[in-house]
C-alpha positions in Angstrom: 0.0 0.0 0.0 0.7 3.7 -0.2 2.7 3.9 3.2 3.5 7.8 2.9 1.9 10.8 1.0 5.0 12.1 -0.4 -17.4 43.5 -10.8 -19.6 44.8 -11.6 -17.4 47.6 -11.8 -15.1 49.3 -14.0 -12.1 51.2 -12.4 -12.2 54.7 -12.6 -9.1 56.4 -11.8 -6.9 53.7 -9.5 -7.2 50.4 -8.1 -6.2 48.5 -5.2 -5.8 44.7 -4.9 -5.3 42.1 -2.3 -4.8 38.6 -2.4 -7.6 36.4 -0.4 -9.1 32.9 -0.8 -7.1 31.6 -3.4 -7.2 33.8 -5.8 -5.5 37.5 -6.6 -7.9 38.8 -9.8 -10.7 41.3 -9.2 -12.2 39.4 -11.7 -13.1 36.6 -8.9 -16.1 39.7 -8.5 -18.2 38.4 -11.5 -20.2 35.3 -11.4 -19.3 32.9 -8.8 -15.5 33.5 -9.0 -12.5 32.3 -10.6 -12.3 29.6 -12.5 -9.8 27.5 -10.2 -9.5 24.2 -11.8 -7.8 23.5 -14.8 -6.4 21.0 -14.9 -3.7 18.8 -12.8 -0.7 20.0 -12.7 0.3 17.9 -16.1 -2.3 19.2 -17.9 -1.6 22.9 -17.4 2.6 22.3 -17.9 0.7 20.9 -21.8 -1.7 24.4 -21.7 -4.1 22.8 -20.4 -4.4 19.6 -22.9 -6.2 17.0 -20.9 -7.2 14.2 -23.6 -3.8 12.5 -22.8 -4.6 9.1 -20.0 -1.8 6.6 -19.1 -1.6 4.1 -16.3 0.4 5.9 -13.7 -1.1 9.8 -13.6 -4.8 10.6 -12.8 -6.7 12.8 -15.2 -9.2 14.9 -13.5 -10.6 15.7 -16.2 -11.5 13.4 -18.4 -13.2 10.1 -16.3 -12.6 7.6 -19.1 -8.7 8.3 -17.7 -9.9 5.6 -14.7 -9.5 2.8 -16.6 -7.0 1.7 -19.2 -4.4 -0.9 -20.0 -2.1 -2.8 -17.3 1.3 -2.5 -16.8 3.3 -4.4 -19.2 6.6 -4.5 -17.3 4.1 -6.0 -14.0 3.1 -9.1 -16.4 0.1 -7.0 -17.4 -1.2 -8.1 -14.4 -2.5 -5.2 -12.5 -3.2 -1.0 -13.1 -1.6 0.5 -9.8 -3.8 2.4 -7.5 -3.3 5.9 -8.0 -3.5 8.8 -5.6 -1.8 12.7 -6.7 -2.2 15.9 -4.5 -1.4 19.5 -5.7 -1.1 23.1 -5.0 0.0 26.3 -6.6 1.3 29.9 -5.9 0.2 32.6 -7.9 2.0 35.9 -8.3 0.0 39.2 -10.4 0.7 42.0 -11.4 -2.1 44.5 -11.9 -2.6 47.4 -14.0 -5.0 49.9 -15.3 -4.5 53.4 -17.8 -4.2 55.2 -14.3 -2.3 52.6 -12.0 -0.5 49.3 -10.8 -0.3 46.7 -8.1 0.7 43.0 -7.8 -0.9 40.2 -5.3 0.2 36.9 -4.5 -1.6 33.4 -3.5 -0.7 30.3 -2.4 -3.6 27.8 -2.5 -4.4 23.8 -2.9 -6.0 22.6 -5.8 -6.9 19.0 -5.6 -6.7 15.9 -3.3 -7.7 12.2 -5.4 -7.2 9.0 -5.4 -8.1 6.2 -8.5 -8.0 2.4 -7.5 -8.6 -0.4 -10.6 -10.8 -3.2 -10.5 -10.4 -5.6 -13.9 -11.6 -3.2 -16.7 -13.2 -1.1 -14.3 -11.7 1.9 -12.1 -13.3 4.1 -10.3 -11.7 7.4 -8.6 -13.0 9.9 -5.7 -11.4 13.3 -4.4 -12.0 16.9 -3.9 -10.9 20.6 -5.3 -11.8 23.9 -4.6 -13.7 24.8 -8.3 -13.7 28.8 -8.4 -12.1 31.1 -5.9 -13.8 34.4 -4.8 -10.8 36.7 -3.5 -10.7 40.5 -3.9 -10.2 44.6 -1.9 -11.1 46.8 -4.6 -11.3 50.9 -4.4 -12.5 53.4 -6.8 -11.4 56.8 -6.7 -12.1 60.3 -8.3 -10.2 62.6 -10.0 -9.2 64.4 -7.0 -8.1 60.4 -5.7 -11.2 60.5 -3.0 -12.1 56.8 -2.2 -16.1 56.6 -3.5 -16.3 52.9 -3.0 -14.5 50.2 -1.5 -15.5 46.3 -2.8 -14.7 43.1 -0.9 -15.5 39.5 -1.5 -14.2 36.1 -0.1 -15.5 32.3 -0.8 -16.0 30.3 -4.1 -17.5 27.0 -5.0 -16.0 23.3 -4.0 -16.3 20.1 -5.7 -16.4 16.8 -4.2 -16.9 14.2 -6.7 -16.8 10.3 -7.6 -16.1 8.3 -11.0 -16.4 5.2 -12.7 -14.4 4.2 -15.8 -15.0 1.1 -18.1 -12.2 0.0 -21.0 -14.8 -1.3 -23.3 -11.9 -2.6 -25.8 -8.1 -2.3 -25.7 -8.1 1.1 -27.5 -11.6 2.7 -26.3 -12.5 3.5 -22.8 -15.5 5.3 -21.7 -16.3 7.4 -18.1 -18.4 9.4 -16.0 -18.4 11.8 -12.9 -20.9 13.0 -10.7 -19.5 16.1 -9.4 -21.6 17.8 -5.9 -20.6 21.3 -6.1 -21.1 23.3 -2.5 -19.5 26.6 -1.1 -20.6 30.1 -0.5 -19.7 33.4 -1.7 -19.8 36.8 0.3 -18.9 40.1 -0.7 -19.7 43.8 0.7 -19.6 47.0 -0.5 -18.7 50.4 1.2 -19.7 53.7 -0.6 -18.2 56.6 1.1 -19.7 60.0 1.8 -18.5 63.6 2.1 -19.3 66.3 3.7 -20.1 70.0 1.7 -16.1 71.0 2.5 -14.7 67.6 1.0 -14.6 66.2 4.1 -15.3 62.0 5.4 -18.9 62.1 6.8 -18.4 60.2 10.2 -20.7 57.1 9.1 -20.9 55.5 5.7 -22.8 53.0 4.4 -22.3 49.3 3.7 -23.8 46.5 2.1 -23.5 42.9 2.4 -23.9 40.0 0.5 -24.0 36.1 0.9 -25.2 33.0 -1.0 -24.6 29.6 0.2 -24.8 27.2 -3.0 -24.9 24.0 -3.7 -25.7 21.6 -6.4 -25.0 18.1 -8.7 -23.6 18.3 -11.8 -22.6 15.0 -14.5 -19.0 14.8 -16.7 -19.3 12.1 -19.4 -16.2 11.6 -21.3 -14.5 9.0 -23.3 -10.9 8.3 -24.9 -9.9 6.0 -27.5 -5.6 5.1 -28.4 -4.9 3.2 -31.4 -1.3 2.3 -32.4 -0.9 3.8 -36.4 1.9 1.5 -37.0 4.8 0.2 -35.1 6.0 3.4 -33.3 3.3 5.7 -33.4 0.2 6.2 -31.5 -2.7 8.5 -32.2 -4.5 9.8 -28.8 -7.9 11.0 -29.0 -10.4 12.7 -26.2 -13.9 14.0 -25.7 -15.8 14.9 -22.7 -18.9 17.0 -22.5 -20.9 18.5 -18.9 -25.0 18.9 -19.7 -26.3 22.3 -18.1 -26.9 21.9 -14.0 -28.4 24.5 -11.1 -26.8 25.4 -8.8 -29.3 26.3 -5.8 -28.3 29.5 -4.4 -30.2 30.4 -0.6 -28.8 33.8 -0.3 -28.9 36.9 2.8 -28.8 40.9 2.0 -28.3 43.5 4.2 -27.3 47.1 4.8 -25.5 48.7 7.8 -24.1 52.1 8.9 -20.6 51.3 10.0 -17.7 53.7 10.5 -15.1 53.6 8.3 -11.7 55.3 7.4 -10.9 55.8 4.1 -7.1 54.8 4.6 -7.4 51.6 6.9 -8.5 48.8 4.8 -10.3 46.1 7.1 -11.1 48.3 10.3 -14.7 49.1 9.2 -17.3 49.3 12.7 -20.7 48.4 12.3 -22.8 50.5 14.3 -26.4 49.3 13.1 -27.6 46.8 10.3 -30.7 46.0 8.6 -32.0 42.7 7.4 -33.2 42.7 3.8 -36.2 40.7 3.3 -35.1 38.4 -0.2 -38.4 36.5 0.2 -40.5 39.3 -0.2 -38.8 40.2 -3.6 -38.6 36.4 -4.5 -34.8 36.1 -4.1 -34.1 34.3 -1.0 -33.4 31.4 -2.7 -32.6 31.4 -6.5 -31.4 29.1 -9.0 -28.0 29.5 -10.5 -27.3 28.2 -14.0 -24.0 26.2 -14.8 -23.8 26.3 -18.6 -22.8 22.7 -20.6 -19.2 22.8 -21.7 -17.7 20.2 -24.6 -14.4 19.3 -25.1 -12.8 17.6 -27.8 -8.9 17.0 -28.9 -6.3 14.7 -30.7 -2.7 14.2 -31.0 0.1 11.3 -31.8 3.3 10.3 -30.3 5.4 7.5 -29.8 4.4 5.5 -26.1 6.8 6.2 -23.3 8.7 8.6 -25.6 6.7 11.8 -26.9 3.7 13.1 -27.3 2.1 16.3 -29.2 -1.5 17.1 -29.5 -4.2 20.0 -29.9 -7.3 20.4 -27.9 -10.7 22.5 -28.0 -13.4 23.8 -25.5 -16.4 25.3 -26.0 -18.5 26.2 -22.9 -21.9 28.1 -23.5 -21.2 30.9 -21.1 -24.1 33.1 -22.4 -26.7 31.0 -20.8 -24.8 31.6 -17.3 -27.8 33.6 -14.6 -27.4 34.8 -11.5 -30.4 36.9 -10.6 -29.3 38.7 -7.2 -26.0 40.0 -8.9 -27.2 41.1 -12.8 -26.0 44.4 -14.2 -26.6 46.4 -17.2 -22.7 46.7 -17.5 -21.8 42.9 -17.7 -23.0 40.4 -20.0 -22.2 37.0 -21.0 -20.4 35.7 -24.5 -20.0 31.6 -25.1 -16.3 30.6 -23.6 -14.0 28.6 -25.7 -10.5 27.8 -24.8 -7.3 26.3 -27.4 -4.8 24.3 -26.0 -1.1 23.3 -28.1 0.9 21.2 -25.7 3.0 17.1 -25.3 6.0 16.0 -23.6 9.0 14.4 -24.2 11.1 11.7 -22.1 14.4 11.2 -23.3 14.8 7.6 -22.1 11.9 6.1 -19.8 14.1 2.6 -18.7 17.6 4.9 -18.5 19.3 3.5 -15.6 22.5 5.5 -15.9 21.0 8.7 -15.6 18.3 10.3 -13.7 16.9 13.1 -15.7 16.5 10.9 -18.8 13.8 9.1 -17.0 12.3 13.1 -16.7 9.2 14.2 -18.3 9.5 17.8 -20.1 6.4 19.0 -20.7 5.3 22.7 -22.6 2.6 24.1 -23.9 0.3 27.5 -25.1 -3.4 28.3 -24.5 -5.8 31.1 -25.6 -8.6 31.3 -23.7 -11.9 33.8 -24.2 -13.6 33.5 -20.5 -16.9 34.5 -21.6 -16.8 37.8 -19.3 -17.9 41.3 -21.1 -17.6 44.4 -20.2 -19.9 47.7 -21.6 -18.4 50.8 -21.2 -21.2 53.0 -19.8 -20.4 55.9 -21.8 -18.8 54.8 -25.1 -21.3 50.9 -24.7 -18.0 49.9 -26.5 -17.8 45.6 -25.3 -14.8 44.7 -24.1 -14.1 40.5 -23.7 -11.8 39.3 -20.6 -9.7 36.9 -22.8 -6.3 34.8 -21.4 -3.1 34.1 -22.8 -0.9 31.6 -21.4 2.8 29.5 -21.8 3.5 26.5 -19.7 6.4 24.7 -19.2 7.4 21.5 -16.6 8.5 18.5 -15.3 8.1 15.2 -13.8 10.9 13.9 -11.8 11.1 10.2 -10.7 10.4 9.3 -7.1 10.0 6.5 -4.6 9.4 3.1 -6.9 9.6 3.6 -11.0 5.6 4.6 -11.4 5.5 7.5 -8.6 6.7 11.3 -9.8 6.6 15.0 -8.5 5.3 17.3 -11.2 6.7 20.7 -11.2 4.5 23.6 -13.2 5.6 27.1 -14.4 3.1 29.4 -16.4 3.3 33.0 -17.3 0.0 34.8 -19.4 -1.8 37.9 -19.4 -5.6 37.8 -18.4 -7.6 41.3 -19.4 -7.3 44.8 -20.7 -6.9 47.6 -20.1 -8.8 49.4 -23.0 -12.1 50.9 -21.3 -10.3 51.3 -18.4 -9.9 48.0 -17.3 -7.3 45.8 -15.3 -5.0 44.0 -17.1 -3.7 41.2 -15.0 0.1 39.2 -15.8 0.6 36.5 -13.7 3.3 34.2 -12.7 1.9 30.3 -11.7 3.6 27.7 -10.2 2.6 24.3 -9.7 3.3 21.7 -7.8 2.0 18.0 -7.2 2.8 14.1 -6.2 1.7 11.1 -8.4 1.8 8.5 -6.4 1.2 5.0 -7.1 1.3 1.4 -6.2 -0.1 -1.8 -6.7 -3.0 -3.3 -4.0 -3.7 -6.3 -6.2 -1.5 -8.6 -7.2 -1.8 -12.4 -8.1 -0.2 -15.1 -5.9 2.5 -16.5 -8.0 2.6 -19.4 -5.6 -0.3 -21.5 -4.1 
C-alpha cells in the first residue's frame, strides 16, 4: 500500500488589490469567482491539454482516464492504485490606464485518489472549483475613495467516477460532481461632507449566498497504435447544463469607516433585507454545458504532441441577485497546443532521462464582457498563457513529483480596465502502487 503521502465595476481612476481565498484577480467579482480548476498540474505544464490518460497519472478531467491498459513490465497483471495531491502559488501584477499593483496566492488545488478493479476503475477526491478573493477601491479625479469592494468564498467540488475500458483502444467514463461553497462580498460607498470632508458614518452593504448543487461529466478516450512506433491519442468529454441552488442573505448597515485603513470598518447598526418578499431568497443558478474535444500522436513512453478544443456556452450563465446592465455573457472557448518528451523512460544510468519535459500554449476567451457605460464599446476578458514543466522520478519507478511554471496575461486595459500578468507555479505528487496482485505461488 501507499505507506507515505509524499465586478460589476469598471475602475475609474486607480485600483487596489489584495490577495484572499485563493485567488488574486478582481475578476473573482463576477459570477461565482475564478475559474480554479484546470487542470492537474500535467495538464496545465501541456496548456491545459487533458485528452492524454496513461496508467500511472490521474486525469481529472476526463473520467474515461480511470480505466485503461495494465502494466506491461508488471506481467500485465495489474493498473496500480493511484493517488496525486497539488497546490500552486500565484504571483499578479495589476494594471490599469491610471495605476499598478501586484498580489500573490498560495492555494491547494486538488486531493484524489483512482483504484482499478479488472476493466473497471473508479476514482473519488476533492478541489476547490472557483475562488472568490478581492479589496477593490475606486477613486475620483481628485483620488477621493467613492467605494471600496470586498468579496471572499467560491464553489468546491467533491466528486466520484467510474471508468469502463470497453476494448483495448476505447475507454468510456463518467463523474458526478456535488458542487457546495458560498460566496460573500460587501460593499462600502463613502460619503463627504459640503467641505470635501469624510462624513463620520458611511454605508455598507453585504452579500451572501450559500450554494450547492450536482452536476454529471461524461467523457471517453480512445488510443490506437498507427503502425509500429506511433500512437494517435484522442479525447472528448462533455458536462449537460446543471443548477446550482443559491439560498442567499442581503443587508445594509451604517458602520464607521476610514478611508485609509482597509479592514477596520465598525458596524454600528444593520438591517436585514427581506429576499423572500422580492422572490430572491433562494434562486437558481445556471452552470452552462461545456464540450471538449482533442487529438494528438506520439510514440508510447517517448513523446507526445497534441491540440485540444473547448467550447462552454457561457451566455446562458444567470445569476439573478447579482445582474448588471454593464456585464453580459459571451460563449467561452479555450485552445490548448501542448506534449511531452522523455528522453529515455528505462535509463538506468541517468536520472533526468527518466524526466518528463512537458510545454505548452493556451488562448482562452472567458466568456466575461464588459460595456463601457459611456462609449457601450464591449470589451471580452480573454487569457493568454505559456507553460512549461516537469516530472521527476520518485520512490518506486511509477511514482513522480510534477513541477508547473506558467506565465499569461488575463484582461485589458482598454475601457479602463485591469489588465492582470501572472506568474503560476505548480506543484504535485503522483503516487502509485499496486493493491492487487496475483499469488505466484499457491
Amino acid at each position: 500500500m501507499i505507506k507515505k503521502l509524499v465586478i460589476v465595476f469598471i475602475t475609474f481612476f486607480t485600483i487596489q488589490c489584495y490577495a484572499q481565498e485563493g485567488t488574486a484577480s478582481p475578476y473573482s467579482f463576477y459570477g461565482i469567482g475564478s475559474l480554479k480548476f484546470k487542470g492537474t498540474v500535467e495538464n496545465r505544464s501541456m496548456g491545459g491539454l487533458s485528452i492524454y490518460t496513461d496508467s500511472i497519472h490521474m486525469n481529472l478531467r476526463n473520467p474515461a482516464g480511470y480505466a485503461g491498459n495494465n502494466l506491461e513490465f508488471y506481467n500485465k497483471e495489474s493498473r496500480p492504485v493511484k493517488f496525486t495531491v497539488g497546490g500552486s502559488h500565484s504571483s499578479v501584477d495589476l494594471k490599469s490606464n491610471r495605476s499598478t499593483d501586484n498580489a500573490t496566492s498560495s492555494t491547494f488545488d486538488y486531493l484524489a485518489l483512482s483504484v482499478p478493479i479488472g476493466k473497471f476503475g473508479f476514482g473519488f477526491g476533492l478541489m476547490p472549483f472557483t475562488a472568490v478573493g478581492y479589496k477593490l477601491e475606486s477613486v475620483d479625479s481628485e483620488g477621493d475613495i467613492l467605494n471600496r469592494f470586498n468579496g471572499q468564498g467560491g464553489l468546491n467540488k467533491a466528486f466520484f467516477g467510474l471508468g469502463y475500458q470497453i476494448t483495448e483502444e476505447l475507454s468510456i467514463g463518467v463523474d458526478a460532481h456535488y458542487n457546495f461553497g458560498n460566496i460573500q462580498n460587501s460593499t462600502i460607498e463613502f460619503l463627504y461632507d459640503n467641505d470635501g470632508f469624510l462624513t463620520q458614518y458611511q454605508s455598507q452593504e453585504n452579500n451572501r449566498s450559500d450554494l450547492s448543487g450536482l452536476n454529471f461529466n461524461i467523457g471517453v478516450s480512445y488510443k490506437a497504435m498507427l503502425n509500429e512506433k506511433l500512437e494517435l491519442v484522442t479525447g472528448a468529454t462533455f458536462t449537460p447544463e446543471s443548477n446550482l441552488v443559491s439560498k442567499n442573505e442581503r443587508s445594509f448597515s451604517t458602520v464607521s469607516a476610514s478611508s485609509t485603513t482597509v479592514g477596520q470598518e465598525f458596524v454600528v447598526s444593520t438591517i436585514q433585507t427581506d429576499l423572500a418578499a422580492l422572490g430572491l431568497e433562494e434562486t437558481d443558478l445556471v452552470l452552462p454545458s461545456k464540450f471538449s474535444i482533442g487529438a494528438g500522436i506520439g510514440q508510447p513512453r517517448k513523446w507526445f504532441a497534441g491540440v485540444e478544443y473547448e467550447s462552454q456556452k457561457t451566455s446562458n450563465f444567470s445569476n439573478v441577485l447579482y445582474s448588471s446592465s454593464t456585464t453580459l455573457y459571451e460563449d467561452a472557448t479555450r485552445f490548448s497546443l501542448g506534449g511531452f518528451y522523455i528522453p529515455q523512460y528505462n535509463s538506468f544510468s541517468s536520472y533526468f532521462k527518466r524526466a518528463v519535459f512537458r510545454a505548452g500554449v493556451k488562448y482562452e476567451k472567458t466568456g466575461l464582457v464588459f460595456i463601457d457605460p459611456i462609449t457601450n464599446v464591449r470589451e471580452s476578458i480573454n487569457e493568454f498563457g505559456i507553460s512549461f514543466g516537469i516530472g521527476l522520478p520518485v520512490g518506486n519507478a511509477i511514482s513522480n513529483a510534477n513541477l508547473g511554471f506558467e506565465i499569461g496575461k488575463r484582461g485589458t486595459t482598454n475601457s479602463d480596465l485591469v489588465q492582470e500578468n501572472f506568474i503560476n507555479f505548480q506543484l504535485s505528487l503522483s503516487l502509485n502502487d499496486r493493491w492487487f496482485q496475483k499469488r505466484k505461488y499457491d
